[in-house]
N, C-alpha and C positions, 0 to 999 in steps of 0.2 A: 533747120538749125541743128547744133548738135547736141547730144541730148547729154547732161552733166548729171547725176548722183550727190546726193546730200546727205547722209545720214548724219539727223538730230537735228530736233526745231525745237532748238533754245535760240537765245541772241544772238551764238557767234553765227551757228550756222543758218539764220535767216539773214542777217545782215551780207553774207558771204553770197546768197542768194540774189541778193540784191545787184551785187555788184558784177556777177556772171548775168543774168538779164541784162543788166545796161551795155553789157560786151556781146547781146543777140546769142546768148545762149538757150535752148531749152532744161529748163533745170524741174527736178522733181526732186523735193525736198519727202525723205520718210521721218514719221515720228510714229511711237505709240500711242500718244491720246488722243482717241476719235473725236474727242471733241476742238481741241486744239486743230487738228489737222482739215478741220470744216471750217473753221473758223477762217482757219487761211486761204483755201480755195473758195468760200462765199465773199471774204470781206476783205481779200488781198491785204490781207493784213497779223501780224502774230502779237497779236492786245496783249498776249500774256509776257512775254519775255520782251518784246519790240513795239512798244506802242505808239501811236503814231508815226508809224513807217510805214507808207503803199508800198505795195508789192507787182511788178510788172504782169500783164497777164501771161509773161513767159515762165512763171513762176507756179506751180501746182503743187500738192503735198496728197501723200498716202501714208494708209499706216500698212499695205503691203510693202513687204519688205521684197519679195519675188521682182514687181511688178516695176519697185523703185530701179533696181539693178539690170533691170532686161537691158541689153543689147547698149550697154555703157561700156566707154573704154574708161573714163576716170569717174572716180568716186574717190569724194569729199570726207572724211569722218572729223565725224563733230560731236560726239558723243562724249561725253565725260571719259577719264582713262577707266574707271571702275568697270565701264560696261564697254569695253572696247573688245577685251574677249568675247565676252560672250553674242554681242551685234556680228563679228566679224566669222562667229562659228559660222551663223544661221545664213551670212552673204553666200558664203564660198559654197555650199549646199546651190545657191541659184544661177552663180554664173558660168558660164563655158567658153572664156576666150579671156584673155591676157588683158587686163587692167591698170592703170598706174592710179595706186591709192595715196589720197591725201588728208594727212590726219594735221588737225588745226589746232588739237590738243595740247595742254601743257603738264605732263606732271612723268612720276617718277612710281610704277608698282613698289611697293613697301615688300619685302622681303626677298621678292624676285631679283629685287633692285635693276631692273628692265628698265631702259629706256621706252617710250610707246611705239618706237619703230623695229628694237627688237621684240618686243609685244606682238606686231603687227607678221614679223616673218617668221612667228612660230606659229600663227592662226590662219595664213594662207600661203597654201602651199606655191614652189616655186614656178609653177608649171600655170598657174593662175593671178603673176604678176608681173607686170611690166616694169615696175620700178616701184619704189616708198619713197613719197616726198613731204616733206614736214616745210608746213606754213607757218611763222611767227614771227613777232614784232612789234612792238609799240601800237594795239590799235585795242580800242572798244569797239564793241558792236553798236554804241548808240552812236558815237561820232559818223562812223562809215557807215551807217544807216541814215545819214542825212547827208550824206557826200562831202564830208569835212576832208580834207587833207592826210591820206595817211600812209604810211610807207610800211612795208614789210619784207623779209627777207625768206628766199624758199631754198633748201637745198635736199640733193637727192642721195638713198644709198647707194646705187649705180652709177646712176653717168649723169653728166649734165645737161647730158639733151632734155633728159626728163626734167630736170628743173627748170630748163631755159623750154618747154612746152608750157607748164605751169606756169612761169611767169607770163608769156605771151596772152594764155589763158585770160590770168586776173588783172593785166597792167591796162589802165586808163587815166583818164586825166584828175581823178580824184583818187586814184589807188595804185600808188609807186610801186612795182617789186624788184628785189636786188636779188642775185644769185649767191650764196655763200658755198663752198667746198666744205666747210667744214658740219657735219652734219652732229657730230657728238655736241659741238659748241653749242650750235644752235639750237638744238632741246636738252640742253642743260641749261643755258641762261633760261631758257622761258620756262623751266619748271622752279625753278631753284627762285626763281625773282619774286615768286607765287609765298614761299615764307619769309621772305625781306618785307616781303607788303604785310602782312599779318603781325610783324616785329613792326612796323610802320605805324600801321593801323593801331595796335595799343599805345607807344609812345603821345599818340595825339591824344588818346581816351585820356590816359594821362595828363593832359595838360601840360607837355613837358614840351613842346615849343618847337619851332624851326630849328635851334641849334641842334638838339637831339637827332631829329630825324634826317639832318643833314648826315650828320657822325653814322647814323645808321644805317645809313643808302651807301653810305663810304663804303665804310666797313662791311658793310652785307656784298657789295661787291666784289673785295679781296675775297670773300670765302667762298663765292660763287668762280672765281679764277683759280684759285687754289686747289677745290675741287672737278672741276673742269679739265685743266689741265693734268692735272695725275689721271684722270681719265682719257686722254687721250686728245681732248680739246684745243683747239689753236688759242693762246691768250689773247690776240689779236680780237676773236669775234667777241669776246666778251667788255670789249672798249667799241662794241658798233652795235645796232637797231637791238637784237635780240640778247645784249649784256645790260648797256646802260641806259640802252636806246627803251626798252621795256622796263627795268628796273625802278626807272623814273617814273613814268607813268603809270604803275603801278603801284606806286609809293605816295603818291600825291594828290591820283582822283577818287572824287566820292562814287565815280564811276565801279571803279574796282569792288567788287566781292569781298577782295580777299582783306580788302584795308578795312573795308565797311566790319566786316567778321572782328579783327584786329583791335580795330574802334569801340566795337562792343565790348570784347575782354576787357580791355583798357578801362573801360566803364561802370565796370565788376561784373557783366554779366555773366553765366556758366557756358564754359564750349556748347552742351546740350542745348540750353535755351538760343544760343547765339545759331547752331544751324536752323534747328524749328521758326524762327522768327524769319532768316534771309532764303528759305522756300528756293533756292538752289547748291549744285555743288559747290562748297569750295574747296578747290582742288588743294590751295597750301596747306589744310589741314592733314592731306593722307602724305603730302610730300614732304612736312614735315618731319614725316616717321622713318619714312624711305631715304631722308637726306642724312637725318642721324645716322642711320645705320651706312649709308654711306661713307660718311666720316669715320665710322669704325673699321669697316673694312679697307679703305687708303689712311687709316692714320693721319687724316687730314684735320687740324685743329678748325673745329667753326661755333666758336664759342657763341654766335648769335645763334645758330640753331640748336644747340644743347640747349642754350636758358629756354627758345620756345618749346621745343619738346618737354621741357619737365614742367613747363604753363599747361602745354596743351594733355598729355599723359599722365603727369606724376603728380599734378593738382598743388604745385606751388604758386604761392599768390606771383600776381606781375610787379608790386613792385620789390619783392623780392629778388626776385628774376633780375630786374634793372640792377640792382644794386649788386649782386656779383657778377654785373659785367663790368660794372663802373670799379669795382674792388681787385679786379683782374690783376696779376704781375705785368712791371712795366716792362714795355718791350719796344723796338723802333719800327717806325713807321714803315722804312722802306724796306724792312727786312722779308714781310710778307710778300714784295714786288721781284725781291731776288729769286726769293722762293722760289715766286710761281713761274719764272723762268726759266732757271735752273732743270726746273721738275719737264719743260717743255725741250730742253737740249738733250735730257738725259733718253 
């Protein structure tokens, strides 16, 4: 069988494991904690992040990092974006032949304001990759860890063969993949969708109902095109799996981190207490930072991520926050639509 690379045994990428097993792959999942990673290879199973999910015996885990990467053409990254540099230093130190890396990640470096693929092509050099292809789309790891129905979308910086490899890869009869061309679209929607959930996520703490969280899925999607697009973005991908297709499902399950996170605020907890309590990353909190500052440097108005940024930074209550978005200048609806067109001819 051929042997696939995992780096990170949290949910996404055991679940992801799961579903290359079922396709007869050999997969070696790397993590750092020895305990965790016995855990999986005694009990086929990752109790901590994916509980109740068997694991195929094609499925093994090390916390060698050397050992995980030997003699792999594709490797998985599944690490948080935080530790993507620094995992990706210590890979490229073990391999010696041309690899197509796949980062399943979603989010946005705060200051670099890197994407995780130009993250990825400053950390390994060109002579040591075969392509960067980014997985994302509407999916939890608990659903696709019991073979629920889930579609995803992959596309490459190179070429599409690389994507159309990767799809081949993961496609089965419980895990759709679609090819997109546009790769800026595609991790933009899936990092940017990560602070709509977190605006989501408090609206509910709040008590403020279906109507709100409707207007705020709306409206979080125009600023998620808006910005996209002046970026370089097709507006097309952000009305398919990895815009609204994710947006949604992030906005709505108790599955999500980032809502759960959101939930809490909502609730008056503190940002501090709220990460110590949810005992994983959440990534919409760093891409809040990173999205701000995005908006400053295109001049892109995204009045839902200011109000979160000065929740989650500047220590203004939430519903403060709500109330000068709802106090906003009136403005027309389909003017943001022109906009982000407009911005995508120009």
């Amino acid at each position: 069988m051929t042997k696939v690379s995992i780096l990170g045994a949290g949910s996404w990428g055991t679940a992801l494991a799961l579903v290359l097993a079922d396709n007869q792959y050999d997969v070696c999942i790397w993590g750092h904690r020895e305990e965790l990673i016995q855990q999986i290879n005694e009990h086929h199973e990752n109790k901590d992040y994916l509980p109740g999910v068997k694991l195929s015996e094609n499925v093994r885990a090390t916390t060698d990092l050397e050992a995980a990467v030997a003699d792999v053409k594709t490797i998985i990254v599944a690490v948080p974006t935080k530790a993507i540099r620094e995992v990706l230093a210590q890979v490229v130190s073990f391999i010696n032949q041309k690899a197509i890396f796949v980062h399943v990640s979603k989010g946005i470096e705060p200051d670099t304001l890197l994407r995780i693929s130009e993250m990825m092509k400053e950390e390994i050099p060109a002579e040591l990759r075969e392509d960067i292809v980014v997985l994302s789309g509407p999916s939890h790891a608990e659903e696709v860890g019991l073979r629920h129905p889930t579609t995803v979308t992959v596309s490459a910086d190179s070429s599409i063969e690389s994507a159309q490899a990767i799809q081949d890869m993961f496609m089965n009869q419980n895990f759709r993949v679609y090819t997109n061309p546009d790769m800026i679209g595609v991790e933009i929607g899936g990092a940017l969708k990560n602070v709509i959930a977190l605006a989501a996520g408090i609206t509910d703490g709040l008590g403020y109902g279906d109507n709100a969280k409707a207007a705020l899925i709306t409206r979080g999607l125009a600023e998620i095109a808006r910005l996209g697009t002046k970026m370089g973005g097709n507006p097309l991908t952000f009305s398919g799996l990895t815009g609204i297709g994710d947006l949604i499902v992030t906005c709505t399950s108790v599955h999500s981190r980032n809502w759960r996170a959101g939930n809490m605020l909502g609730k008056g907890f503190k940002l501090d207490e709220v990460l110590e309590e949810m005992g994983m990353v959440v990534e919409g909190v760093r891409t809040t930072k990173a999205a701000y500052q995005l908006s400053q440097k295109f001049a892109v108005k995204m009045p839902i991520t200011e109000a979160l940024h000065k929740v989650l930074f500047d220590g203004e209550k939430v519903e403060t926050a709500v109330e000068s978005l709802m106090a906003r200048v009136k403005t027309h609806e389909m003017e943001d639509l022109v906009n982000t067109f407009e911005n995508q001819m120009k």
